[in-house]
Structure formats: structure tokens, C-alpha cells
C-alpha positions in Angstrom: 167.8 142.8 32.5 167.8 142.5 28.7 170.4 143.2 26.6 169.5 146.5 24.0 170.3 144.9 21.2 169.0 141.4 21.3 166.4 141.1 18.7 164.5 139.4 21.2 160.7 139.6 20.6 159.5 137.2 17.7 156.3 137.6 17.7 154.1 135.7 15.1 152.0 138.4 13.5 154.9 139.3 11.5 155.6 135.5 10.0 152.3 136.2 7.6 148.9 134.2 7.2 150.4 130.9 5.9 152.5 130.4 9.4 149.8 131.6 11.7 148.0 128.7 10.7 151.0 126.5 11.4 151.4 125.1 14.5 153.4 122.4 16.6 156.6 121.2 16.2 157.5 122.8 12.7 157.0 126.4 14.2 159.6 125.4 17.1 162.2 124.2 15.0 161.9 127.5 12.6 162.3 129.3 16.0 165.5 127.7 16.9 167.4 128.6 13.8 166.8 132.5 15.4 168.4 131.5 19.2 171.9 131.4 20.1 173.3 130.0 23.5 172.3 133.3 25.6 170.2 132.3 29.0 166.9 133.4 29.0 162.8 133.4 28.8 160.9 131.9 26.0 157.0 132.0 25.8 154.8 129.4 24.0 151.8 131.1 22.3 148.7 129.2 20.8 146.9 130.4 17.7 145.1 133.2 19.7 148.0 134.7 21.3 147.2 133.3 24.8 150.5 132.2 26.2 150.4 128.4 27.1 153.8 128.3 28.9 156.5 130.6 29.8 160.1 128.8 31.0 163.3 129.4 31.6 166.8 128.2 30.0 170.3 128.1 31.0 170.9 128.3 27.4 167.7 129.4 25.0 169.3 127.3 22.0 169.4 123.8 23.6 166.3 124.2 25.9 163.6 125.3 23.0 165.5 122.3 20.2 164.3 119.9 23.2 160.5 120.5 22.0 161.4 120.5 18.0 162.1 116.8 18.9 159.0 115.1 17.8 158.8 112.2 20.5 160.2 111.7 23.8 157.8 114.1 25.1 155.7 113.8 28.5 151.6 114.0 27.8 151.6 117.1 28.9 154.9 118.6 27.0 152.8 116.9 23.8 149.9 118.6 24.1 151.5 122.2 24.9 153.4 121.6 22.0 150.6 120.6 19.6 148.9 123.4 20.2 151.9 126.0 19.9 151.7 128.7 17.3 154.3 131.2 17.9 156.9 131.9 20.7 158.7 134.7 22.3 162.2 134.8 23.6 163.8 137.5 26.2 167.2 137.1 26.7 169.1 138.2 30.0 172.4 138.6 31.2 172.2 135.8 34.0 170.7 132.7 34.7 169.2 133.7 38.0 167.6 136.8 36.4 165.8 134.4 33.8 164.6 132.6 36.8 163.3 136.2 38.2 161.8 137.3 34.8 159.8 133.6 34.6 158.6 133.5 38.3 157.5 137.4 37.6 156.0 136.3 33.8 153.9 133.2 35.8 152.4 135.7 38.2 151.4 138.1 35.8 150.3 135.9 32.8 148.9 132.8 34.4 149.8 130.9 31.4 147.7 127.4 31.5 150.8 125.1 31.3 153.2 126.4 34.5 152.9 125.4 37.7 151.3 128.5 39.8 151.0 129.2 43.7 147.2 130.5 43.8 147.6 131.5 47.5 149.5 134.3 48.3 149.3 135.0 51.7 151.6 137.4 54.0 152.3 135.6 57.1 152.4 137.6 60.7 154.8 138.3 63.0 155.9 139.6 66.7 156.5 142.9 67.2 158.5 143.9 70.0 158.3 147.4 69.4 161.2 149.9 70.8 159.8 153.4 69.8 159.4 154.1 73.4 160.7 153.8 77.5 158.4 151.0 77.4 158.0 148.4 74.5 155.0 147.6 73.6 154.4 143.3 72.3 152.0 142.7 69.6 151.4 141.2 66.1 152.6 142.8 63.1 151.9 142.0 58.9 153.2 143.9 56.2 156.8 145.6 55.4 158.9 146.3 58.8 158.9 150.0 59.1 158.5 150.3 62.5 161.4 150.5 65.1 161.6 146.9 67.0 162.9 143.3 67.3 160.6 141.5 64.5 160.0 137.7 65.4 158.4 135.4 62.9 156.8 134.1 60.8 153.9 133.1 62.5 152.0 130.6 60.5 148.6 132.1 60.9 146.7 135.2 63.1 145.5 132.5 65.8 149.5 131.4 65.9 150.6 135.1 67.1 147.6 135.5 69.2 147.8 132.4 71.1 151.5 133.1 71.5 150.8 136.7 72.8 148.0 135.6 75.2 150.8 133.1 76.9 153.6 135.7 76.5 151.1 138.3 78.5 150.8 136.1 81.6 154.5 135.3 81.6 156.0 138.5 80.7 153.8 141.0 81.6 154.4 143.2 78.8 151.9 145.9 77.3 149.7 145.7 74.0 147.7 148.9 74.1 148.9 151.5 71.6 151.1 154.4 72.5 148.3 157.0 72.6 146.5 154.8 75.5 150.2 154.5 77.2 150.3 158.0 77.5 146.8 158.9 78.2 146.5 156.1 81.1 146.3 157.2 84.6 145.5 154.3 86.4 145.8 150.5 85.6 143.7 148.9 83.1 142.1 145.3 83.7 144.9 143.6 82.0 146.7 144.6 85.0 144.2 143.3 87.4 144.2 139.7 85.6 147.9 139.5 86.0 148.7 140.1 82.1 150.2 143.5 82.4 152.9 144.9 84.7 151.1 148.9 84.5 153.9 150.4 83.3 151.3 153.5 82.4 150.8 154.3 85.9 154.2 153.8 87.0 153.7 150.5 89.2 157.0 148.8 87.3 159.9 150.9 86.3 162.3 151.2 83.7 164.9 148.9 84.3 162.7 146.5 85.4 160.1 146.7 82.3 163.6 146.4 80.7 164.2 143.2 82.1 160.5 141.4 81.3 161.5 142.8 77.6 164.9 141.0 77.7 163.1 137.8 79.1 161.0 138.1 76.2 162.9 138.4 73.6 165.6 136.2 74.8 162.6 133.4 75.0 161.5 134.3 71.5 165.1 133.8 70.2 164.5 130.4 71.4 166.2 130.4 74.5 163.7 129.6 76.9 165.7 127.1 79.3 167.5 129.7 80.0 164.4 131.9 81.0 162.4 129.0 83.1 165.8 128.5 85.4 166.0 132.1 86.0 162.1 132.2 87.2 162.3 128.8 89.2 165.4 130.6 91.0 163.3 134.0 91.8 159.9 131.7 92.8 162.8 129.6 95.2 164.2 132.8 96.6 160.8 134.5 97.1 159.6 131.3 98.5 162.4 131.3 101.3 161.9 134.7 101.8 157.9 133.6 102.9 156.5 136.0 99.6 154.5 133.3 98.8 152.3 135.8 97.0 155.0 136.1 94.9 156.0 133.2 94.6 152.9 132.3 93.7 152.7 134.7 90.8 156.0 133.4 89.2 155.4 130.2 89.7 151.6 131.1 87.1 154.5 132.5 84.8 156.4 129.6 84.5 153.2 127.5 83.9 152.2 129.7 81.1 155.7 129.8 79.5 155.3 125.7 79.6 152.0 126.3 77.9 153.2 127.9 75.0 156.1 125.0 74.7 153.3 122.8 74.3 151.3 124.4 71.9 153.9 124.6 69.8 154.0 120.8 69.3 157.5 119.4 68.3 160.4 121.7 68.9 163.3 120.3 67.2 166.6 120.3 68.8 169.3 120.4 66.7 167.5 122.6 63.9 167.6 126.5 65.0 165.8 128.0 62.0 164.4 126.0 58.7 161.5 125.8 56.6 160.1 122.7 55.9 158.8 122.3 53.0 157.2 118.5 51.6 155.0 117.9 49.0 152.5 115.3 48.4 150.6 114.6 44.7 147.6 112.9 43.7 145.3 112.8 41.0 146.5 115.7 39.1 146.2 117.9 42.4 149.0 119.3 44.6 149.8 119.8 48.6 152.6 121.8 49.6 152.6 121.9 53.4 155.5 124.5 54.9 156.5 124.0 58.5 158.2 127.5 60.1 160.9 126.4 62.5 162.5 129.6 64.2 164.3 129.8 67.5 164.4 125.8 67.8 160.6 126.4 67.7 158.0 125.6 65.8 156.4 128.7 64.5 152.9 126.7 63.4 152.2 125.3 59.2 150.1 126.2 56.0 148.9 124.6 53.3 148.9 125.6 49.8 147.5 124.0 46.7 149.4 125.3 43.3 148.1 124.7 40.4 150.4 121.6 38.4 150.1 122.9 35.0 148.4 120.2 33.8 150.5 117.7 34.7 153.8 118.6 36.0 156.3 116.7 38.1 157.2 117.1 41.7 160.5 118.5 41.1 159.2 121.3 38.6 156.1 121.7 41.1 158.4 122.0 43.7 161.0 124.6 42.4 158.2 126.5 41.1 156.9 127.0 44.9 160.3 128.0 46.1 160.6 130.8 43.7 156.8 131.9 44.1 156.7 131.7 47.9 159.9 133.8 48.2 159.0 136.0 46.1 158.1 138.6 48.9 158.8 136.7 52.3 162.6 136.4 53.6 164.2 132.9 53.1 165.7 131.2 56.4 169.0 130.4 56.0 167.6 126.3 55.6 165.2 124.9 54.0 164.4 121.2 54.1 163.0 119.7 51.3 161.0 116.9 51.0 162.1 115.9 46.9 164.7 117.5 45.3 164.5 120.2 42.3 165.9 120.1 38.8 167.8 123.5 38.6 168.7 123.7 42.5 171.8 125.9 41.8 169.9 128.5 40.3 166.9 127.9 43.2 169.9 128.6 46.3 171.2 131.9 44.2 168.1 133.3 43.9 167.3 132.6 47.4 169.9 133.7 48.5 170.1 137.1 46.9 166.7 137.6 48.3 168.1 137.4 51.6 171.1 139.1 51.3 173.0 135.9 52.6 173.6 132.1 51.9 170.5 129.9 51.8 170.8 126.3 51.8 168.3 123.5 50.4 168.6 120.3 51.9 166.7 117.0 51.0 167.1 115.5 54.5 167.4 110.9 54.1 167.8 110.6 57.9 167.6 112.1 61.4 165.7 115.0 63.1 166.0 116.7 60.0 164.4 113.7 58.1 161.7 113.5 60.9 160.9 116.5 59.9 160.3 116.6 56.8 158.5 113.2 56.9 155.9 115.4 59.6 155.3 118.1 57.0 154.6 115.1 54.2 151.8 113.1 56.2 150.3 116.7 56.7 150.3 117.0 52.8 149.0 113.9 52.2 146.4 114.3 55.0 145.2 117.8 53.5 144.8 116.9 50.2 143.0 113.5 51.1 140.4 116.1 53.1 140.3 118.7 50.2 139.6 116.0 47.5 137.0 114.8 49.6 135.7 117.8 49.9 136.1 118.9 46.4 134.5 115.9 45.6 131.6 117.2 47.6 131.9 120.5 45.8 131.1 119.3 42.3 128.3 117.5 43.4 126.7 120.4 44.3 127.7 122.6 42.3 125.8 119.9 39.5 122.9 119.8 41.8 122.9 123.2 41.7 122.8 123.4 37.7 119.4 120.8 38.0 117.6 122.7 40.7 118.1 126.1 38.6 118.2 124.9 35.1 121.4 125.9 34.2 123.5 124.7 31.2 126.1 123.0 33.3 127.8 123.2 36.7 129.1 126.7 37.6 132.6 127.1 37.7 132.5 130.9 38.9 129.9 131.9 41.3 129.9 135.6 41.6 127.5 136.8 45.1 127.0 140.1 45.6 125.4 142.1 48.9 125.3 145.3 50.2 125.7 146.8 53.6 125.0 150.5 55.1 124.0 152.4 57.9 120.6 154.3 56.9 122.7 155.0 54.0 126.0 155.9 55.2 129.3 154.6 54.6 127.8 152.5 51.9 129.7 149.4 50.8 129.2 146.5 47.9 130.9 143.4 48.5 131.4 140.0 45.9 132.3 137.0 47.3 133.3 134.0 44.7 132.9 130.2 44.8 133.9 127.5 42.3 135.0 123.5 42.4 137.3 124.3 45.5 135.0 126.4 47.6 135.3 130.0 47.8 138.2 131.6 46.5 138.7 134.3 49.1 141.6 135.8 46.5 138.9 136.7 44.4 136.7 139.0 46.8 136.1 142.4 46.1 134.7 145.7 47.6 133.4 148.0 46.5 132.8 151.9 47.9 129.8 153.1 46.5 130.9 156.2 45.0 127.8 157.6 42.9 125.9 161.1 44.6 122.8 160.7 42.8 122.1 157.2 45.0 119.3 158.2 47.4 121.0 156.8 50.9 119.3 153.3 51.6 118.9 153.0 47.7 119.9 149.1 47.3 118.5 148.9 44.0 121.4 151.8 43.3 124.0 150.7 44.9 124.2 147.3 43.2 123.7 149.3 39.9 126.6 151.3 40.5 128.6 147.8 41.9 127.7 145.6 39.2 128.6 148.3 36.3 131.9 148.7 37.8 132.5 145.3 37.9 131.7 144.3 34.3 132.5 147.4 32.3 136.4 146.4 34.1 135.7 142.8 32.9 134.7 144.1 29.5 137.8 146.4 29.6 139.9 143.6 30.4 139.1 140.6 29.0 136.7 141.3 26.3 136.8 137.8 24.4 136.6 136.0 27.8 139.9 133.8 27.6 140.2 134.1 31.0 138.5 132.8 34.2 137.8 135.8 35.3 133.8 136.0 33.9 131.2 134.6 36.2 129.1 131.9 34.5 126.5 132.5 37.3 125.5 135.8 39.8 123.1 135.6 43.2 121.7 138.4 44.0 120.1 139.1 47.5 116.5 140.5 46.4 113.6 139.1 44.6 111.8 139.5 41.2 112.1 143.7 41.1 116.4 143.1 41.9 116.6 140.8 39.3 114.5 143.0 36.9 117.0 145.5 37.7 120.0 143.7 37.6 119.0 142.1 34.2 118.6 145.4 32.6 122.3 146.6 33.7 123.5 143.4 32.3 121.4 144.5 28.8 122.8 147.9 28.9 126.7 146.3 29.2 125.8 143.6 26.0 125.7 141.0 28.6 123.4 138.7 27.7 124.4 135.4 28.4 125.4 135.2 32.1 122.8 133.4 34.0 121.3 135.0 37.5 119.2 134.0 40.7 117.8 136.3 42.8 117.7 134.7 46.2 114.3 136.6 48.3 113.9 135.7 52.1 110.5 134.3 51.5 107.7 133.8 53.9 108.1 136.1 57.4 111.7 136.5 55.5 112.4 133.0 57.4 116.1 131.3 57.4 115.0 128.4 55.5 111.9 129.7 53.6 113.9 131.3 50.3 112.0 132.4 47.1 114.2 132.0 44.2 114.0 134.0 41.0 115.3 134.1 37.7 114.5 135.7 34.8 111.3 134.2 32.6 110.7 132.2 35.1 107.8 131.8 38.0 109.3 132.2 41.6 110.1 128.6 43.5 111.2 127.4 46.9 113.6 124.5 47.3 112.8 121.3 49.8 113.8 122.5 53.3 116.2 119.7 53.9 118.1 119.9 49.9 121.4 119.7 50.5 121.5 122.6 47.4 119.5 124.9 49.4 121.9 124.6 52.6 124.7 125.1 49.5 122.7 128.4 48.4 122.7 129.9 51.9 126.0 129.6 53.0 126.7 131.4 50.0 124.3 134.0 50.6 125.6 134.5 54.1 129.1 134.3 53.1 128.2 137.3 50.9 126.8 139.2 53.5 129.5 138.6 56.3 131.8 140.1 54.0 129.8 142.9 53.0 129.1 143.7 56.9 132.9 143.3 57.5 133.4 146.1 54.5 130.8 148.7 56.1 132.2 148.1 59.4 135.6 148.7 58.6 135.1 151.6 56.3 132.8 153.0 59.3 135.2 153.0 61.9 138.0 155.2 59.7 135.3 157.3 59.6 135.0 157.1 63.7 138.9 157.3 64.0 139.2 160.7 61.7 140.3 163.6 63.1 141.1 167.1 61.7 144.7 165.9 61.6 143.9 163.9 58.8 143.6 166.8 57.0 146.9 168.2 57.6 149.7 167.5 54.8 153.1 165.6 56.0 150.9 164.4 59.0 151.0 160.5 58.7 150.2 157.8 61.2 153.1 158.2 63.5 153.1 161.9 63.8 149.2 161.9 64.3 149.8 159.0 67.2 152.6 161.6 68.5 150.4 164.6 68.9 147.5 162.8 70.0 150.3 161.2 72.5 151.3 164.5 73.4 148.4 166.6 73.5 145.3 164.2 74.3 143.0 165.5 71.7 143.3 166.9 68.4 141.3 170.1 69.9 143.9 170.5 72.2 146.6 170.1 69.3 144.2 172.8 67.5 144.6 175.3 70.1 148.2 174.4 70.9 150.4 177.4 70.4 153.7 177.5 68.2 156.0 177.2 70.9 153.7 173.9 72.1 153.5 172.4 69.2 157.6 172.2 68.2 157.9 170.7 72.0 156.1 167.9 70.8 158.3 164.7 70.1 159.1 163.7 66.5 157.8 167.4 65.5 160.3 169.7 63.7 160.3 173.5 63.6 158.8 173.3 59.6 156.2 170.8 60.7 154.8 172.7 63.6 154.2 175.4 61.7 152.6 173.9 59.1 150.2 172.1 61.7 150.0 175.5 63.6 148.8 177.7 59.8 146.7 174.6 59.0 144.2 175.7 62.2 145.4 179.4 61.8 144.7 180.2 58.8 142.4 183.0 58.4 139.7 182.7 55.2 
């Protein structure tokens, strides 16, 4: 992406101790005496070598002479400015790849001044999976390895399972996993509550199953008129033919296929597949709502709240999202918009590259188009009325908090840590966080508990081993604290002897001067009934009905949901292993085709040569490795 010889890195340790001290607009215009007219990257640096502000530039010469001006300047550009020591300049060879390099610089630097999408979420999709005979529907996340139609995305979980559920009654497809396909030998209740057509036990065919696949897909391509005229002609037909049993089943099917038209609230016409994408501002805070319109369908919305950089525009908000969002999701090939961006050329080719064909943006002014858009921006507004509400609500106890617990000031980073185990087994830490907006679910961490010398059931070990892990990677990491990664206050679920404990791992680490509360269950360790402690103080209880106590709990508990979820999960890998785990080049799909083939990974153990390369998906090599793996003699 850069060119060899560009002498491209200027950093400011080598300009000497008289210009480090310099800073503002003098130190930009020695900087632009350096640039030519290349496009590029340029970063703004304070006196401490955080970066303030990475952008990008058509040409690197005429954008960074813009802030040597010394008026003209929004607040915001004024203040970066001010307080800019140094910069650094990467050149490229294209425009669009200095739009990459920024967008990838943003993510990884988090620089104070640029405009940042904190929410990176995957969204889900449908799977209609075609490894087998007999398809199987479900949801799928993550990268699409598997051999299928993929339909999507889906704006949340409930949005896929809410379509599945409807798409069971009407198509009768299968969920279960190919292992319990091919280890079925009668029906299973889905096929007694009409949701499955039992194509494990040989109750629908082939070419039939075939059909109900083709019914479904051709409904999730978004022609479902298509699909409702075909079933109201076979309920007609079976009706005339007196199978009114039959009749009556289809006639549940098309019901349920009107269902999911309904829940999917307005279907646009004359808009096949778009995202909608509107923004709404207030207060120094930021909506983005994005509508997912696929298939003439609507596909379900999310929220986001970026972070405005102090003080950025819509536009720049705006084209900042774009290249954020898409940073790892395919682009539709439209996407409505509801304010126009400053550098949309460059926007549309990176876009587009991403999806290997054209993408359009479009700032709609009238029409279905406009209607939409207009949707998507009352959401944004709406959301961000309810979140500053909230937020408002927050702070307020985040300050009561401070009183009741005699803290310097109102938290900004909560840090609550729990354990979870089963007599000791599969032993997991968790760490939830909570600040100003609520819990930042981004931020949540497990934690295995690695350490053999932990007695099983030790707690007072395991959050030893969890909370020296944690800080010694802060310490690591940010050791001068510029960042808002450090907690300015931990809760810990125990009472005086935890936070003795806790205290003293903090000591060992030179942390000193992050506060604590150890939160105890109290009398007959009742919900409601909390000791607190903290360090040099005597322990107190809170008034049953403070609002801050209610605030501590739900924090507590949050911590502990999470830490259950953690043990739970790691627990059932541990009920799912089998001796085939063990075996090299065996992944996933080979260990579902054995286990497929073979119904139990004994069976595959005793299996002879010639039985194990009659397996599907097995070569020659692989079946004897699987056959020396249990052969091997010691």
C-alpha cells in the first residue's frame, strides 16, 4: 500500500526538545513544507504521542495546509489543532486505499478526535444447508463455509428465530443436525406438531422434500405471491377432492406464511434489496438506525451509537459509519441514505470493491424510497430520545453511587467480577463492565482458570489467578493509563476476607489507587439484605428501597449471569468431547460424518480399515490415520 521510498514517517522525536514543546498551528505549517500532492493518511499527535486524529486526503499537501490556516476552523478542528504536537503522514498509491488504511487506523488506535462505531456486531443469517439428500433450515453467524443458499442478514437472533418458527409450520423443513438425521428411526415431536415433514424416517421423499426446499427458498428470495397461489390451488384441489384433512393442513401453512409477512412490518414494493441507513443527532450524541431490506422484505433494524469525535458533522459521522459497518459485512447493491457524505465517490468504490460489484448510495427526496428512509430516521430519533433518557438516569446513579461509597467521583468503568464452577470443575472467571451508557457488553471477558495449584472450589484462588491476569495485561498494555481501559472502581462478590485478598493482589501488582467494594449476601444471604465492604472501613447495608442498591444488584447479577453462561458453555464442550477430538486432520465436519456414519465414536474405534474408507468425506490417508490413532500399540 505504501510506496518504498516515500520518506513517510515524521515523527516528532527527531525535531529535538525545542519543537516538542511546540505545538498548534506552527508545527502544521512546518509539516506541510515536507508533503507533496500524493493521496494519503496523516495522524495528529499531542505532546505525549497519543494520536488525536487520523484522516484521510485526496491529496496530503492541500488537506493538512487546511489546519496551518489559523481561523476558519470549527470548535472542534480548533481544539484538535491546539493541542497538536507532531504528525505522521503514510502515503498510498490510491485514494480508496487511504480510505482503507484510515478506517483500519480508527479501529485500531481509537484516536479521541474521529468518529468511531463502538458496536461491532455480526448479524445472522438463514441457512439453507445442501450438504445432504435432505437440507436441513437454520440460522447461521460467522464466515460462509458451509455448502448452502445463505439468506440474510437478519437484524437480530429473535429476527431468524421467529422467521424459522413460521418457516417450520409452512415448509416443513428439518433443523436437527445431520448426526440426529441419520441416527433417527422414527419421527420426532416436531413432526407430531406439524413443523417437520420426517424426512429421517422416510414419511416424505426426495423429490418431494425437494419441493418444500424450493418453496422455501423461492419465498425467501422474496417471492412469496408466488408461493401462497400455489398452496391456495393444492388446499382448492384437496378440498374438491373431500381431503379436508389436507386441506386443512395447507390451509395452517398458508396462515403461517401470512404470519411472517406481518411480522415483518412494511415490505416495500419497488425496493428489492437496500439498506437503509438514517441518522439522527443531538446533544453531542449519535443514532444511526440501519433497516435490512432483502427480497422486497424487511429483514428487521439495529441501532448503533458511534462515537462523534467530539463534535463532528452528520456527513463525516455518516461516511465514517459506512466504511466501519462494511468493514466485514457484504454491501447490498443500494443503500439509501438519510444525509449525504462529503467524499461519496471514494465511499461507492470502496463499497463496491468490498462486494465485488457496483454499490450505489442514494439520498432518497421523494417516494417509497424516501418513506423509507424517513421510517429509519423517527427510529433514530426515537432511540436516542430513550437512550439519553436513560443515560440521564445512568449518571445519576452512577453519582449516587460515588456518595453511598465515598468515592472520589462518579465511576466511569465499573469492572464486576464472579466466578462459576461445578465442585471445582470446569472453572470459569467472568468481568462484566458498566459505565455512563450501561454495560458495555464489548468489554466482557472470560476467563479459564488455568492455575493447578488452585484447590477445586478455591474462590479465593480463582479470582487471584483472574484478577492477576487481568491487570498484569493492563499493566503490559497501557502502563501510563491514557486509555479507558483501567477500572476506576471493582465489585467483588465476597465480604471482608475477599476484599482482604483482592487488596493484597492489587499491592503485589503496584496498584494502589483503584477503589473496591466487596458486595456479601448479608443476613440469611437474603436478595435485598447486602453487606458492603471496603477497605478501612466498617461493613454497612444500604436502605432497602435506594435506588443505588437496586443499581448494585443488577450489577452483581449481571456478573453472575455471565459467569454461569461461561461455566455452562465451557461444560458442555467438555460433554460433547469424544476420542475423535484427539485425532489430527479430524475437524467438525469429518467428526459429524463418522459419528453420521458409525453412531458412536466406539463404534468408529472398532471400525476396521476397510469400514472406515467407506465412510463419506473419508479418504484412503485419512482412514488410516483414524484407524493407527486407536491401533496404535504402546
Amino acid at each position: 500500500m505504501t510506496h518504498p521510498s516515500d520518506p513517510n514517517l515524521h515523527p516528532e522525536a527527531d525535531k529535538g526538545p525545542a519543537a516538542a514543546a511546540e505545538t498548534g498551528h506552527a508545527v502544521i505549517a512546518r509539516e506541510v513544507r515536507k508533503l507533496d500532492g500524493s493521496p494519503g493518511v496523516y495522524r495528529m499527535l499531542n505532546a505525549k504521542n497519543e494520536v488525536l486524529y487520523v484522516g484521510k486526503a485526496r491529496n496530503l499537501k492541500a488537506r493538512v495546509s487546511n489546519y496551518a490556516r489559523p481561523s476558519g476552523h470549527s470548535g472542534r478542528i480548533a481544539r484538535m489543532i491546539r493541542e497538536t504536537a507532531s504528525m505522521m503522514f503514510l502515503t498510498t498509491r490510491t485514494e480508496t486505499e487511504a480510505l482503507l488504511l484510515e478506517q483500519n487506523l480508527i479501529k485500531q488506535l481509537k484516536p479521541r478526535y474521529n468518529v468511531l462505531l463502538r458496536d461491532d456486531k455480526s448479524f445472522p443469517n438463514i441457512l439453507v444447508s445442501h450438504e445432504t439428500a435432505f437440507p436441513q433450515i437454520k440460522k447461521h453467524r460467522g464466515a460462509k463455509k458451509e455448502k448452502g443458499e445463505y439468506y440474510g442478514p437478519f437484524a437480530s437472533a429473535g429476527a431468524v428465530n421467529r422467521t424459522l418458527n413460521q418457516l417450520q409450520k409452512v415448509f416443513l423443513l428439518r433443523n436437527c443436525s445431520d448426526a440426529m438425521f441419520a441416527s433417527r428411526t422414527r419421527p420426532c415431536l416436531l413432526y407430531q406438531i406439524k413443523r417437520c415433514s420426517a424426512p429421517c424416517t422416510g414419511l416424505i421423499g426426495e423429490s418431494e422434500y425437494g419441493a418444500l426446499v424450493a418453496d422455501a427458498e423461492r419465498f425467501l428470495q422474496g417471492r412469496s405471491t408466488t408461493v401462497q397461489e400455489e398452496l391456495a390451488a393444492q388446499m382448492a384441489a384437496a378440498s374438491e377432492a373431500m381431503e379436508f384433512e389436507r386441506a386443512a393442513a395447507i390451509r395452517d401453512r398458508i396462515r403461517a406464511l401470512t404470519n411472517v409477512q406481518q411480522a415483518q412490518g412494511i415490505n416495500p414494493r419497488g425496493v428489492a434489496e437496500a439498506d437503509v441507513v438514517a441518522l439522527h443527532m443531538e446533544g453531542g450524541q449519535a443514532c444511526v438506525q440501519v433497516f435490512f431490506i432483502r427480497a422486497n422484505q424487511n429483514w428487521g433494524n439495529h441501532d448503533f451509537y458511534p462515537r462523534t469525535g467530539s463534535g463532528a458533522d452528520e456527513a463525516e459521522v455518516l461516511e465514517a459509519f459506512l466504511a466501519q459497518f462494511y468493514d466485514d459485512k457484504q454491501p447490498p447493491r443500494l443503500i439509501l441514505l438519510s444525509h449525504a457524505i462529503e467524499d461519496e465517490d471514494l465511499t461507492v468504490a470502496l463499497l463496491s470493491e468490498r462486494a465485488g460489484r457496483r454499490v450505489e448510495l442514494a439520498v432518497p427526496q421523494r417516494g417509497e424510497k424516501a418513506e423509507l428512509v424517513e421510517n429509519a430516521a423517527r427510529n433514530a430519533r426515537e432511540s436516542l430520545a430513550r437512550r439519553m433518557s436513560e443515560s440521564a438516569t445512568q449518571i445519576r446513579l452512577l453519582e449516587g453511587l460515588a456518595e453511598a461509597f465515598g468515592l472520589d467521583g462518579p465511576p466511569q468503568r465499573i469492572e464486576i467480577y464472579d466466578n462459576s464452577h461445578n465442585q471445582g470443575t470446569d472453572a470459569v472467571g467472568g468481568m462484566v463492565v458498566a459505565g455512563p451508557e450501561g454495560f458495555v457488553k464489548s468489554q466482557y471477558r472470560k476467563f479459564n482458570i488455568r492455575g493447578t495449584d488452585i484447590t477445586p472450589g478455591d474462590d479465593f484462588g480463582m479470582m487471584k489467578e483472574v484478577l492477576t491476569r487481568r491487570f498484569q495485561r493492563l499493566l503490559k498494555e497501557d502502563p501510563d493509563r491514557q486509555t479507558e481501559a483501567w477500572p476506576d472502581l471493582l465489585l467483588i462478590d465476597g465480604g471482608a476476607g475477599q476484599v482482604s485478598a483482592v487488596q493484597s493482589i492489587l499491592e503485589d501488582l503496584g496498584v494502589e489507587d483503584v477503589a473496591m467494594i466487596g458486595v456479601a449476601k448479608g443476613i440469611d444471604r437474603d436478595h435485598g439484605k447486602e453487606e458492603f465492604h471496603r477497605t478501612g472501613r466498617q461493613p454497612f447495608a444500604l436502605r432497602h428501597d435506594d435506588p443505588v442498591l437496586y443499581f448494585v444488584q443488577r450489577l452483581r447479577d449481571e456478573a453472575h449471569r455471565w459467569a454461569i453462561g461461561a461455566h455452562r458453555t465451557k461444560r458442555a464442550k467438555h460433554v460433547g468431547a469424544t476420542p475423535l477430538d484427539d485425532i489430527p486432520g479430524v475437524g467438525a465436519a469429518r467428526k459429524r460424518a463418522l459419528l453420521a456414519h458409525f453412531g458412536s465414536a466406539k463404534a468408529v474405534a472398532r471400525a476396521g480399515l476397510s469400514d472406515l474408507k467407506a465412510a463419506p468425506g473419508i479418504s484412503e490417508t485419512m482412514a488410516q490415520a483414524i484407524h493407527d490413532h486407536f491401533n496404535a500399540r504402546g
